[in-house]
C-alpha positions in Angstrom: 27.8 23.2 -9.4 27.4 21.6 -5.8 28.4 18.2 -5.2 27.1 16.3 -2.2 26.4 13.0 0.0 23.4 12.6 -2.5 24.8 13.8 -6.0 28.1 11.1 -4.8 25.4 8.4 -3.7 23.9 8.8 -7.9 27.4 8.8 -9.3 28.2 5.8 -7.6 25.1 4.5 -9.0 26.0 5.3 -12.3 29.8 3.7 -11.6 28.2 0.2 -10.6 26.2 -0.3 -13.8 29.1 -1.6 -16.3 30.2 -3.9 -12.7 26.3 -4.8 -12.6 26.8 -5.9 -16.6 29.9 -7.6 -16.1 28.9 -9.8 -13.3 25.8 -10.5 -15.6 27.4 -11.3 -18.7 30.2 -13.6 -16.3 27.1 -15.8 -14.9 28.0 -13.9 -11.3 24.0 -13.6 -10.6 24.7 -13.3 -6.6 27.7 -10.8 -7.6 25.3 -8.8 -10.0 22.3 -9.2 -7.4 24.3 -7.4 -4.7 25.5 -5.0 -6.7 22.0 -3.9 -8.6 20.4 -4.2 -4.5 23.0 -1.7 -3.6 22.7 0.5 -6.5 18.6 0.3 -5.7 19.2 1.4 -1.8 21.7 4.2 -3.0 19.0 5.4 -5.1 16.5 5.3 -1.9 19.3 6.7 0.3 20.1 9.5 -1.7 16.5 10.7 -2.2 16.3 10.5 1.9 19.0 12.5 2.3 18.1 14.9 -0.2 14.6 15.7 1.0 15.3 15.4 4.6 18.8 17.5 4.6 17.5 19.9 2.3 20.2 18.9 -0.2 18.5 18.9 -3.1 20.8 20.2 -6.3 19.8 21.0 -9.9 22.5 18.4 -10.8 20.8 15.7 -8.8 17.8 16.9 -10.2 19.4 15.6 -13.4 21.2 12.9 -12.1 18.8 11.0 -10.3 16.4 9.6 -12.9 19.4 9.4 -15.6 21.2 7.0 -13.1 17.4 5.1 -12.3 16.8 4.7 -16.3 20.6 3.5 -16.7 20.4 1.1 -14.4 17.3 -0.5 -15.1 17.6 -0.1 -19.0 20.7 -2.0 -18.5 19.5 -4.7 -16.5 16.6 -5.4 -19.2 18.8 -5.1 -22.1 21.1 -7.4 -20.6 18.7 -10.3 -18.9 17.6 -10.2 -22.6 20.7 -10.2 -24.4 21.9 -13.5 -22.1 18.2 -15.1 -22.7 17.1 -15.0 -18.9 14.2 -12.5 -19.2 12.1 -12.6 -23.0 13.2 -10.1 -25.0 9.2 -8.8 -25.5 9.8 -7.6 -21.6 13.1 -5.6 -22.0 11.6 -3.9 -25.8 8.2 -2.8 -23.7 10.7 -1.4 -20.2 12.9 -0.1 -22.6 10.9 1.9 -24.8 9.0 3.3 -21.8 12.4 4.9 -20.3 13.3 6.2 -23.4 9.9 7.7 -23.8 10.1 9.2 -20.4 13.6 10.5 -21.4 12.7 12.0 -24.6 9.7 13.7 -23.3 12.2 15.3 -21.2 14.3 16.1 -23.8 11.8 17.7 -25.6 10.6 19.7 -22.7 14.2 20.9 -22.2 14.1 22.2 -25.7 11.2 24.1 -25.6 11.8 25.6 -22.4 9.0 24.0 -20.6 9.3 24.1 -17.1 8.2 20.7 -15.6 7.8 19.9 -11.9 9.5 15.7 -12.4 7.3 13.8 -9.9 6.3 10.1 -10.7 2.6 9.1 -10.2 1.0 6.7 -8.2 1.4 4.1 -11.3 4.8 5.4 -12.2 6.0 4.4 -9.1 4.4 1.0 -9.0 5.9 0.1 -12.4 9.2 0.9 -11.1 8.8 -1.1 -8.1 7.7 -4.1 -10.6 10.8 -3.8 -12.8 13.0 -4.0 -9.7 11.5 -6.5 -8.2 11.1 -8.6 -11.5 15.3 -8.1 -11.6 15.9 -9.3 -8.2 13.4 -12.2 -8.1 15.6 -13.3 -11.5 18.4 -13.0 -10.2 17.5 -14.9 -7.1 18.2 -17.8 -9.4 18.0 -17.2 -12.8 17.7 -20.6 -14.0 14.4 -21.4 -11.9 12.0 -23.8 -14.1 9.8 -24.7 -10.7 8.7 -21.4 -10.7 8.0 -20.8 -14.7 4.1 -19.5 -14.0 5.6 -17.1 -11.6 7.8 -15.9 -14.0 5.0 -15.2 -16.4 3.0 -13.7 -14.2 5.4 -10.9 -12.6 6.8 -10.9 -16.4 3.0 -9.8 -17.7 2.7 -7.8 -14.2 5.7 -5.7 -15.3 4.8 -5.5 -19.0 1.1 -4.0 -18.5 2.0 -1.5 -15.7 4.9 -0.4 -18.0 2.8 0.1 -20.3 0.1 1.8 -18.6 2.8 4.3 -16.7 4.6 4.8 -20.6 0.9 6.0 -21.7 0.2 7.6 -18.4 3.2 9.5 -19.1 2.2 10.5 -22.7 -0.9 11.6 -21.7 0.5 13.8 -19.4 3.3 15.5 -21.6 0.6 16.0 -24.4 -1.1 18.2 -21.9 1.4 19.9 -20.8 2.7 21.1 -24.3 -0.9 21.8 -25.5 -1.0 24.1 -22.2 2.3 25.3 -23.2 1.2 26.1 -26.5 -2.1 28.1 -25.4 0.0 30.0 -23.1 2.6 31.1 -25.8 
């Protein structure tokens, strides 16, 4: 097992969730801002380095999206829990990471070889959920903006959705071309 500049960068990632949740749960939106913008440049950072240095590792290959779906199902679950995002939002991000992950799972199982490389959408939906996170925790308690809040709420929501199906799509073809094969 190899551990580099990138695999540390994802660990660390990993490390600041719970201080990302306690800042949260302590009313410390700045605090938790910083920390989640950090965690989101590490993740940025360590994909640069990987790609560019040619340090890419089957354990970052793991890493990396465990560490992205940790961080963001946490932030969901808890802007939900502490009422500052509606809980609808954080069931439909949610479920779509779990999806993801259990598709994974599965394909693990059945020794499926999959290339992991988000779509067009995929990658659009991510960049909604993170952006819906910081614009929150800008200032969490903004009632001037409450139509902007609905909007990148439902912007977030439908491209979720799209990507989760997107994704479904995808794995059903995969194991149905799996299961010609065998």
């Amino acid at each position: 097992m190899k551990i580099n500049i990138p695999n540390i960068l994802t660990i660390t990632r990993i490390l600041l969730v719970p201080l990302f949740i306690i800042f949260l749960i302590r009313d410390l939106y700045v605090s938790a801002l910083i920390v989640f913008v950090c965690a989101g440049l590490s993740d940025g950072l360590d994909g640069f380095i990987a790609r560019y240095f040619n340090q890419r590792t089957e354990l970052g290959a793991y890493l990396d999206p465990i560490a992205d779906k940790l961080l963001i199902i946490s932030a969901y679950a808890s802007l939900a829990v502490i009422k500052i995002i509606p809980g609808w939002l954080a069931v439909i991000v949610i479920t779509r990471d779990v999806l993801i992950l259990l598709g994974i799972a599965i394909f693990s199982l059945t020794d499926i070889t999959i290339e992991i490389k988000p779509s067009l959408v995929s990658k659009c939906t991510t960049f909604a959920q993170l952006g819906t996170v910081v614009f929150i925790l800008f200032n969490p308690t903004i009632s001037d903006a409450v139509t902007i809040k609905h909007y990148i709420y439902w912007l977030t929501a439908g491209l979720s959705i799209i990507s989760g199906f997107h994704y479904i799509y995808k794995g059903m073809n995969l194991l149905q071309e799996s299961s010609i094969e065998n």
